[in-house]
Backbone bond lengths (Angstrom), bond angles and torsions (degrees), N, CA, C in turn:
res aa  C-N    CA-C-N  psi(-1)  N-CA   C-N-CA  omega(-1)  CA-C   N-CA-C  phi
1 X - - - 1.455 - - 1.524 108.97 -
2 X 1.494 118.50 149.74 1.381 113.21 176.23 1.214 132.75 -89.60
3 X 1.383 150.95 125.17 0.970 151.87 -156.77 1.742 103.14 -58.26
4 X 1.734 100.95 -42.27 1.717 104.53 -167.15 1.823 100.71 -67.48
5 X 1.052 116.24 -26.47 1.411 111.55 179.95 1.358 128.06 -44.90
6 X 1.053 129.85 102.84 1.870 132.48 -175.78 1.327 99.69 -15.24
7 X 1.483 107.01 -69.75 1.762 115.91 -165.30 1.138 107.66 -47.12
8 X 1.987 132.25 -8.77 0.992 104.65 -179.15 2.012 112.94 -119.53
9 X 1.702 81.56 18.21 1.798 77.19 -157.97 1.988 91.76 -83.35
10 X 1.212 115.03 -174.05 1.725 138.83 170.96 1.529 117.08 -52.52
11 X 1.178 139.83 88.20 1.267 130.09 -160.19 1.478 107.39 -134.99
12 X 1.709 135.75 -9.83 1.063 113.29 -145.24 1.586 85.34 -161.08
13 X 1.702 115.32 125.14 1.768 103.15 170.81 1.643 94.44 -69.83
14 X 1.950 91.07 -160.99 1.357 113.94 167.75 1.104 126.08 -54.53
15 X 1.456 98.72 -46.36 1.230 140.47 -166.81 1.518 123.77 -64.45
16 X 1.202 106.57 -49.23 1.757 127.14 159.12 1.399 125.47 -64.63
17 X 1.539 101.78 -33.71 1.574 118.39 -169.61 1.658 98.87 -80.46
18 X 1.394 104.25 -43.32 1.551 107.05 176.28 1.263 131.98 -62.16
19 X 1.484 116.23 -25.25 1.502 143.56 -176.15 1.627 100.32 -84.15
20 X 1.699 121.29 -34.07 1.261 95.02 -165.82 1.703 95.16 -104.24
21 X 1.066 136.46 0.33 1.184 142.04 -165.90 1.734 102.38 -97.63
22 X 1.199 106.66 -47.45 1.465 110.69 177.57 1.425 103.73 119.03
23 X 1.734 128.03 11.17 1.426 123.43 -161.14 1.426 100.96 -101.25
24 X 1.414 110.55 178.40 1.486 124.85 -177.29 1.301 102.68 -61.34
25 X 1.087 142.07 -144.05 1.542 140.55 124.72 1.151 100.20 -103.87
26 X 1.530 134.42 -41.60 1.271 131.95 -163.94 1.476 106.01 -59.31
27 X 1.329 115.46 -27.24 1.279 114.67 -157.01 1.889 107.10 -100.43
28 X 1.227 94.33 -26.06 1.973 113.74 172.09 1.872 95.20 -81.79
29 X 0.959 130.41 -12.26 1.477 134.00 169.84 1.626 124.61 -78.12
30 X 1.153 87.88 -41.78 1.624 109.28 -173.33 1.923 98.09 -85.92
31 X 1.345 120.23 -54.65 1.615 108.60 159.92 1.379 135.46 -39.32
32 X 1.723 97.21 -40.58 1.811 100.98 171.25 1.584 132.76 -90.58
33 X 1.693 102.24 -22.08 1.367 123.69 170.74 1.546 115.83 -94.06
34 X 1.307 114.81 -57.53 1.225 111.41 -166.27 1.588 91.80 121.27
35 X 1.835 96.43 169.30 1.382 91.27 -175.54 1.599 93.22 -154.20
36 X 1.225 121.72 140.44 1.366 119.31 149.12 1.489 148.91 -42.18
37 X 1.183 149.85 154.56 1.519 134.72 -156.89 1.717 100.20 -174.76
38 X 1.416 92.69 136.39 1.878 89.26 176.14 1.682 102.65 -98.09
39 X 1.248 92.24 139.20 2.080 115.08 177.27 1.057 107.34 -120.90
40 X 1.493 120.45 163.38 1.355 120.35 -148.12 1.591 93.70 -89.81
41 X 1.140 129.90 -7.42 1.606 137.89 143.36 0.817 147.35 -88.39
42 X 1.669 112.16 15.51 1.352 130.81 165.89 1.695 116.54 137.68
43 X 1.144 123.00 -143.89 1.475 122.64 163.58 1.427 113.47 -88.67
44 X 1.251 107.76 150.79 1.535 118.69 172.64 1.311 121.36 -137.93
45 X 1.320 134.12 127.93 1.383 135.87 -167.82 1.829 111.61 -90.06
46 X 0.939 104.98 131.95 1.487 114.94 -159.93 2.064 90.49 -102.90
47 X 1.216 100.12 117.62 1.993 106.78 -165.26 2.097 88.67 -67.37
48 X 1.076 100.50 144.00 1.651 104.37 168.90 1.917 121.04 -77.27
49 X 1.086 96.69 121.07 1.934 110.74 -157.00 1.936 89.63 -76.66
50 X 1.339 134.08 -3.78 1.452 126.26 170.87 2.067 89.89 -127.33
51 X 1.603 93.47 135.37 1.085 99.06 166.72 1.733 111.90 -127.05
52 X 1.264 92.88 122.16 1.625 132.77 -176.68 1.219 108.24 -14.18
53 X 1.774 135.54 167.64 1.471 118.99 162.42 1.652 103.77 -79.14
54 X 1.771 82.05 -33.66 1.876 100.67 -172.71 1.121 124.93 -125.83
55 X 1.642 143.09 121.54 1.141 131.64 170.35 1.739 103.85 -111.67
56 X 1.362 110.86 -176.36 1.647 112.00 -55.39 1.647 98.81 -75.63
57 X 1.196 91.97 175.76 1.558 162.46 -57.31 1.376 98.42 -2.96
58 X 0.726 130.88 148.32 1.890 136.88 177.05 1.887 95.90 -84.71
59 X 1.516 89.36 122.06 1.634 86.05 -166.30 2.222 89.10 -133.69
60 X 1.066 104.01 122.66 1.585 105.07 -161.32 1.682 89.59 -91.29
61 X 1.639 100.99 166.77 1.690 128.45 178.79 1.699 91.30 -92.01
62 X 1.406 98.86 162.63 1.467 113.62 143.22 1.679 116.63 -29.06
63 X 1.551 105.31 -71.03 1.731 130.69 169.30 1.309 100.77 -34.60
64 X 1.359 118.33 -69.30 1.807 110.94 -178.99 1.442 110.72 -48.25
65 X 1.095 129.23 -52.93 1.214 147.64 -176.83 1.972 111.82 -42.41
66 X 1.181 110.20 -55.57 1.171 108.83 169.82 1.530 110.37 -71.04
67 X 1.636 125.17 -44.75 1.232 113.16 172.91 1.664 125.61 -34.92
68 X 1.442 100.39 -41.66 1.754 114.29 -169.16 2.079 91.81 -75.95
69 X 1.042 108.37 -46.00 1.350 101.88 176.07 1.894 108.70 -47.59
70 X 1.060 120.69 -57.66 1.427 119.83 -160.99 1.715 83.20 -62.44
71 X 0.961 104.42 -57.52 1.834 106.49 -156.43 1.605 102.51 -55.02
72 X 1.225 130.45 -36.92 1.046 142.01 159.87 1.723 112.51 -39.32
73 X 0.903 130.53 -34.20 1.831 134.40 165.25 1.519 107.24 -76.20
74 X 1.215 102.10 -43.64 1.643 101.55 -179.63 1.668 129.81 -92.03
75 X 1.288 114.04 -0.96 1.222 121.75 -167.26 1.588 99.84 -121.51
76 X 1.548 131.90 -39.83 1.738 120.69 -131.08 1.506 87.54 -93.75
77 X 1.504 122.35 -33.31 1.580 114.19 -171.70 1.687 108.55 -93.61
78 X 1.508 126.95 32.13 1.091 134.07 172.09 1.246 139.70 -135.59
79 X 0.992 130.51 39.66 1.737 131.95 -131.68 1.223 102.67 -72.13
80 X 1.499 116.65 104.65 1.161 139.57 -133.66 1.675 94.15 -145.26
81 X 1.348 129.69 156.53 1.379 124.44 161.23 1.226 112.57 -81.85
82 X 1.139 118.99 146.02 1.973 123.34 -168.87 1.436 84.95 -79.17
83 X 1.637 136.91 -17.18 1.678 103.60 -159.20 1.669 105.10 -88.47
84 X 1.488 114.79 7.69 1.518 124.59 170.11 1.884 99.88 -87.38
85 X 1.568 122.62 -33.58 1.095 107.42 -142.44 2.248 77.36 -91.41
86 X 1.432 119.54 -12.13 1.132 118.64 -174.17 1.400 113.56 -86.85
87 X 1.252 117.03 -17.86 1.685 127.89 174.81 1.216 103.14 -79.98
88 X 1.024 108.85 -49.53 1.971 112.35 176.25 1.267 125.13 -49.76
89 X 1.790 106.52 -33.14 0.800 111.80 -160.73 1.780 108.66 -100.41
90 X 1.382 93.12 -6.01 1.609 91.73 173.36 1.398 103.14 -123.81
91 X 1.245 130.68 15.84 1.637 129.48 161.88 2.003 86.94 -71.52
92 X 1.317 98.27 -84.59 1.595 89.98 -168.41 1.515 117.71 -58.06
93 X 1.205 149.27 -0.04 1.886 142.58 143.75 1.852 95.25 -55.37
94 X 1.332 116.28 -37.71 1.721 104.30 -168.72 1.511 99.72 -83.38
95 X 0.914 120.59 -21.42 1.866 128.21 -156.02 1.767 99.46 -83.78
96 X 1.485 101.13 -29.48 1.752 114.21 -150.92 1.699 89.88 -126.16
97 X 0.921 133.57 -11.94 1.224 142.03 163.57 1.740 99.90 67.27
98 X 1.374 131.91 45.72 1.468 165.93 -127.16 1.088 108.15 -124.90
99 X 1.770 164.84 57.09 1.559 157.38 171.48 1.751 89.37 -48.58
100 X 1.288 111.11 143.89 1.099 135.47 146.14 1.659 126.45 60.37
101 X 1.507 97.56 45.00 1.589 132.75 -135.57 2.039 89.81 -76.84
102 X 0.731 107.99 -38.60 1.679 86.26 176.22 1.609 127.94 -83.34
103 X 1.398 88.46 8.09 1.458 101.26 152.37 1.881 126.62 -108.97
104 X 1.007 99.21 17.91 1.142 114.41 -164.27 1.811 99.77 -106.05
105 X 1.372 115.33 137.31 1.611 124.86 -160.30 1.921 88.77 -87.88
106 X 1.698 118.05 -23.31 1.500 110.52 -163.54 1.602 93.09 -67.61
107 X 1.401 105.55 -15.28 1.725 84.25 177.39 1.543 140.29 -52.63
108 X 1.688 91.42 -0.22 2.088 108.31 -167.22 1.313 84.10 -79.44
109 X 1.508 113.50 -23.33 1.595 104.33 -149.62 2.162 106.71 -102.00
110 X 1.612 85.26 -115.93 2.124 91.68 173.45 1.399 119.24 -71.42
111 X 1.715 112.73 -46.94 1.146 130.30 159.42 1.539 113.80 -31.33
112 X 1.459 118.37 -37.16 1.565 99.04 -174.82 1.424 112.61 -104.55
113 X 1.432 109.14 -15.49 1.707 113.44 -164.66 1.662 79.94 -92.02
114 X 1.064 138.39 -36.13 1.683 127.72 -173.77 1.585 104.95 -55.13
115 X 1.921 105.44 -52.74 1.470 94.36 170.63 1.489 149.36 -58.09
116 X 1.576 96.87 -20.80 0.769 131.69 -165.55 2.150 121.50 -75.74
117 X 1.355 78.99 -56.34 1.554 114.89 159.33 2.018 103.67 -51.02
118 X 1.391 116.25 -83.51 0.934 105.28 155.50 1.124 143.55 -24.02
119 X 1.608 130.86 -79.28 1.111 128.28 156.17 1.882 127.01 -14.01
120 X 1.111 114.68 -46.17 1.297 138.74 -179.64 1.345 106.10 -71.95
121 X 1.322 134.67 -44.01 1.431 150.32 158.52 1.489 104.74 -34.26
122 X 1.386 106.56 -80.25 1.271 121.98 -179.82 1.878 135.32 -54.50
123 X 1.060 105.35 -22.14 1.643 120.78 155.72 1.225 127.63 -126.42
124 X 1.779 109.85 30.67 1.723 126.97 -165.33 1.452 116.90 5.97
125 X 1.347 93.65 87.52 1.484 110.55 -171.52 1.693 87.53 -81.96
126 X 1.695 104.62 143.72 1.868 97.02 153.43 1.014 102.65 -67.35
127 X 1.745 85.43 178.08 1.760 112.66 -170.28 1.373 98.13 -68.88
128 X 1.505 134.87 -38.78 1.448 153.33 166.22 1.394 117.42 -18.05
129 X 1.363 97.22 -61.28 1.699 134.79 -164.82 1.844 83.00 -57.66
130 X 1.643 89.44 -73.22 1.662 95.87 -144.45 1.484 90.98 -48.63
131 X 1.844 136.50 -40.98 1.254 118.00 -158.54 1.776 104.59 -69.29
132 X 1.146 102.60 -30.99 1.573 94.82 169.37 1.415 127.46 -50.12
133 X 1.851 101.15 -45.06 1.307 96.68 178.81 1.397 130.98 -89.26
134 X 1.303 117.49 -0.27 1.885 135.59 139.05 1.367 93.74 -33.76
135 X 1.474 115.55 -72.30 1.678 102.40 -150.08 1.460 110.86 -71.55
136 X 1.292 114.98 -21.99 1.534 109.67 168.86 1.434 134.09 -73.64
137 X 1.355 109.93 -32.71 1.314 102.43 163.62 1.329 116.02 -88.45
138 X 1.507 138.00 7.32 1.119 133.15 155.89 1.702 122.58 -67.37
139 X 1.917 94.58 -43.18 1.931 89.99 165.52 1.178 118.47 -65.42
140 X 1.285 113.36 -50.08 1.614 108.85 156.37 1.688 139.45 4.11
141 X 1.470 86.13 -77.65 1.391 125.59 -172.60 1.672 98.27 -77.98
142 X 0.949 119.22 -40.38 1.934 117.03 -179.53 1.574 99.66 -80.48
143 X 1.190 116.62 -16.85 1.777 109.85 162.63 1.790 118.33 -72.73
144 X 1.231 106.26 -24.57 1.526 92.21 162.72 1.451 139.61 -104.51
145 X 1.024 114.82 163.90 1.544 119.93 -178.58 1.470 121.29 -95.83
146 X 1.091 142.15 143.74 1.681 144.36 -170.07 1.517 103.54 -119.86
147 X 1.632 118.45 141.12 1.336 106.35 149.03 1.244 137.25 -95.79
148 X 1.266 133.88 -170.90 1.761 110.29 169.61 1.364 135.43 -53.77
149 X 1.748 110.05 -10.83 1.409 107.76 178.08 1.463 94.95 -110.24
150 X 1.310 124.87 42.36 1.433 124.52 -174.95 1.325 133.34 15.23
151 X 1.915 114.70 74.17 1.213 132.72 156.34 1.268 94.03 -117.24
152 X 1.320 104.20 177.74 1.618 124.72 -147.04 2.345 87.56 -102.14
153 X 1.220 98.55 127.90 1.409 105.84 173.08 1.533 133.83 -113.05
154 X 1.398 97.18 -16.69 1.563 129.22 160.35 1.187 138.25 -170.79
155 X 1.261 114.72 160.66 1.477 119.16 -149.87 1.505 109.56 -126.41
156 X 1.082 144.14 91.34 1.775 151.90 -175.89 1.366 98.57 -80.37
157 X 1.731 138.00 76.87 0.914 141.30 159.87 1.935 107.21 -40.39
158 X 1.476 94.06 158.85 1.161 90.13 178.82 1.947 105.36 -87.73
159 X 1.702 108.95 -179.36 0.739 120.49 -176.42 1.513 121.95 -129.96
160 X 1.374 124.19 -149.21 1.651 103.64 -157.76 2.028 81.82 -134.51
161 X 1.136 138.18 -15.23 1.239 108.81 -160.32 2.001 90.30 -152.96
162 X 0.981 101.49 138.16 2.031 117.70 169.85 1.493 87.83 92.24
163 X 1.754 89.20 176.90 1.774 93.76 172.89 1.445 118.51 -43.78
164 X 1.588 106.43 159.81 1.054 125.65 -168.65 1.427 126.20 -110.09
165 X 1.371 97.41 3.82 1.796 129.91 146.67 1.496 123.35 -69.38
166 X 1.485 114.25 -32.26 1.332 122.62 148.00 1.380 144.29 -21.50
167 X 1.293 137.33 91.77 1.424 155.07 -177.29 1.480 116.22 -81.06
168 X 1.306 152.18 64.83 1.543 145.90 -167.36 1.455 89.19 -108.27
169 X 0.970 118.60 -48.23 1.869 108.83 -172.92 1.267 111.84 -101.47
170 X 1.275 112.58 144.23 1.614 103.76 175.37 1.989 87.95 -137.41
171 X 1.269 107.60 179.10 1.249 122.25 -168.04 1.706 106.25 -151.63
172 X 1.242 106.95 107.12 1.750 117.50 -177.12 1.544 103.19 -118.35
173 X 1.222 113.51 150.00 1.233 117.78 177.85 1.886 110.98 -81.34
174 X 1.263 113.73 -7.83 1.520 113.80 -156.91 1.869 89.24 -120.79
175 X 1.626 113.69 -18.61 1.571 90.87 156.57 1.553 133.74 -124.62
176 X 1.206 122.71 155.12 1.058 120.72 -161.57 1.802 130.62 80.88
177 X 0.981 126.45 -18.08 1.327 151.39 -112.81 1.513 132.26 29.27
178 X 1.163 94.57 56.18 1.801 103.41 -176.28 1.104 100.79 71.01
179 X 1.340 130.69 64.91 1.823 133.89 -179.40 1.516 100.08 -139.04
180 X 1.202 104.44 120.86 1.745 123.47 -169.53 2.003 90.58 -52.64
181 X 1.520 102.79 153.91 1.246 94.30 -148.27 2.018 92.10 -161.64
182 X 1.309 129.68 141.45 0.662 130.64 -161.96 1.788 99.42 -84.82
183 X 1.470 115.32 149.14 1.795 121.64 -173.48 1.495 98.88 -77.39
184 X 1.326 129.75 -30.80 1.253 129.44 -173.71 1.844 99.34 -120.74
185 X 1.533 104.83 115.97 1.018 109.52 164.27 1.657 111.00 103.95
186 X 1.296 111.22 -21.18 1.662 129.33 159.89 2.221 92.03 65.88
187 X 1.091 108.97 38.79 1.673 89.50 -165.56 2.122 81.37 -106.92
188 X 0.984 111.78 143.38 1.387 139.62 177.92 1.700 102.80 -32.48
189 X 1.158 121.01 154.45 1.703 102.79 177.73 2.070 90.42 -102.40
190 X 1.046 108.74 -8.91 1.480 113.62 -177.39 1.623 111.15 -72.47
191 X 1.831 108.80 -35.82 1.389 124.40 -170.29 1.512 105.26 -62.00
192 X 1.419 97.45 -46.48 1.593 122.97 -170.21 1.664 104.81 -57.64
193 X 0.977 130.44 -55.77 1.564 166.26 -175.50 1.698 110.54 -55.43
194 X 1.271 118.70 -37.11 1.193 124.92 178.34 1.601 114.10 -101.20
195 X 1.518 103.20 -30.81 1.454 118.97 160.95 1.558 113.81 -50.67
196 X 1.205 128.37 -29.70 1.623 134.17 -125.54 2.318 73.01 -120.84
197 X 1.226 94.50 -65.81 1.289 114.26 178.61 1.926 123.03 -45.77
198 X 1.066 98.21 -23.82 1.318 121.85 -172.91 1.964 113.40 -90.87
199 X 1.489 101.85 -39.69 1.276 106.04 147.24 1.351 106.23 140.95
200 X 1.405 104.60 0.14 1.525 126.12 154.68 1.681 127.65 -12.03
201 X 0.973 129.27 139.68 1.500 114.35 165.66 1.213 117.91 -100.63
202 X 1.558 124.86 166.82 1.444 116.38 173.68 1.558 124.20 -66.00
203 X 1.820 88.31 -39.18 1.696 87.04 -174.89 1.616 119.86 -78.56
204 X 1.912 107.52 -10.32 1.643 107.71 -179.69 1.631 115.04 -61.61
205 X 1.785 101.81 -48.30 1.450 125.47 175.88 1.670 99.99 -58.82
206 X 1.126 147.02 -38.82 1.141 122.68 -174.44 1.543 114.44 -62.39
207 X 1.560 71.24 -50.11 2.022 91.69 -176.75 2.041 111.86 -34.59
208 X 1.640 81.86 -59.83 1.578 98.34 167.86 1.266 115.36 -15.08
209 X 1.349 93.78 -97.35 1.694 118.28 179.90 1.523 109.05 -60.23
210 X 0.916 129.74 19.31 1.395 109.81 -147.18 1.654 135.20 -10.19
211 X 0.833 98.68 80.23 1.752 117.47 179.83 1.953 90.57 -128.96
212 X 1.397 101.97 142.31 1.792 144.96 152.71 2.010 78.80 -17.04
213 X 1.592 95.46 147.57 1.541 137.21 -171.05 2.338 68.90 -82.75
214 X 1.052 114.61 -64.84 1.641 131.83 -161.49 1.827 104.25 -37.73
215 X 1.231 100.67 -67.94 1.558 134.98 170.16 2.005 109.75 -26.82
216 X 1.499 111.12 -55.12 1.253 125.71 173.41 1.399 104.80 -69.14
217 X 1.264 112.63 -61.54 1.854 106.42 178.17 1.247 115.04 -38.60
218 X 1.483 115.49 -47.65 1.198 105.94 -168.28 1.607 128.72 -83.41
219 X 1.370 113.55 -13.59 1.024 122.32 159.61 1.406 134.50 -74.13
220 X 1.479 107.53 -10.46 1.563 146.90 149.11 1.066 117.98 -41.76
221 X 1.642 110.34 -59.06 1.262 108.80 -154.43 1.606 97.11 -123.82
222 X 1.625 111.15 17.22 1.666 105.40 158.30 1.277 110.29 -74.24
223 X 1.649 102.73 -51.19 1.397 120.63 -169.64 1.689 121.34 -58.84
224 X 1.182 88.74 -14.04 1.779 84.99 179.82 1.540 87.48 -115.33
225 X 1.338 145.09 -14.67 1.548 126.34 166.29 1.691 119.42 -87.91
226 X 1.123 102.39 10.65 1.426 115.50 174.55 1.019 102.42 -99.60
């Protein structure tokens, strides 16, 4: 991948990345930094399984950004040590001969059930677990977009209210400046949010933009569930 490529330059703190993803920060911190841990010989530093566009401050790409998304299906409902979810994750890149595998779309496919399989090995997940965790990194994985040379081009974070097949926000590195952003009408879900906050109504702002009474809620209620 190229460094000059938008998707891959510095765009986003912890802090932002955590808000639009839905993660802790503490926990989107500890993926990009690393984190400390007590051993029965003392402390041990646990290496960070996403590496940054920029350190320091550790400031993530678009690219990071989807990484923390995938890891986000596989990591948040398991509290698990990342140095299982980082072995896993480079047994199958060596197995599949794969650079930069959670950006990689083969993960729908061998690429992800190999990690997956693994992964499960390594913190003996039940058989239960792992089918759970199929279906999560599959919604996951149907939240992003690929281009023809298969990197990731957008990102349909999830949201807080209706099906969960639902797409209203998407997140591109080339609009807005990578600022979660409504599918109809491309206006910021932040713009919307301060509008709403300001003393705005729902139905004036639709009118506005003309976008759905639906469309505003939900950009409403990303922004405050993010």
């Amino acid at each position: 991948m190229s460094k000059t490529d938008i998707r891959h330059q510095p765009a986003y703190t912890v802090a932002e990345a955590a808000r639009y993803l839905k993660v802790a920060p503490a926990t989107l911190r500890s993926w990009v930094v690393g984190r400390p841990y007590p051993t029965e010989a003392g402390t041990a530093y646990s290496k960070p399984v996403i590496r940054a566009a920029r350190n320091p401050p550790p400031t993530l790409s678009f690219w990071n950004l989807i990484e923390a998304h995938v890891l986000r299906s596989l990591r948040t409902d398991h509290g698990v040590p990342m140095d299982a979810l980082r072995r896993a994750i480079k047994y199958a890149q060596d197995s599949l001969k794969i650079d930069n595998l959670l950006l990689s779309p083969e993960l729908r496919t061998d690429a992800g059930k190999l990690l997956l399989e693994r992964y499960g090995e390594l913190i003996e997940l039940s058989a239960s677990g792992q089918i759970a965790m199929r279906s999560m990194l599959n919604a996951h994985l149907a939240r992003v977009e690929w281009d023809e040379w298969k990197f990731p081009v957008r990102l349909y974070p999830f949201t807080s209210i209706g099906n969960a097949d639902k797409r209203p926000v998407a997140i591109s590195a080339n609009i807005a400046f990578g600022r979660p952003v409504l599918v109809h009408g491309g206006i910021t879900t932040a713009a919307i949010a301060e509008r709403i906050d300001a003393g705005e109504s729902v139905a004036d702002l639709a009118d506005d933009y003309d976008l759905r009474v639906e469309d505003i809620e939900e950009a409403v209620l990303y922004e405050h569930a993010a």
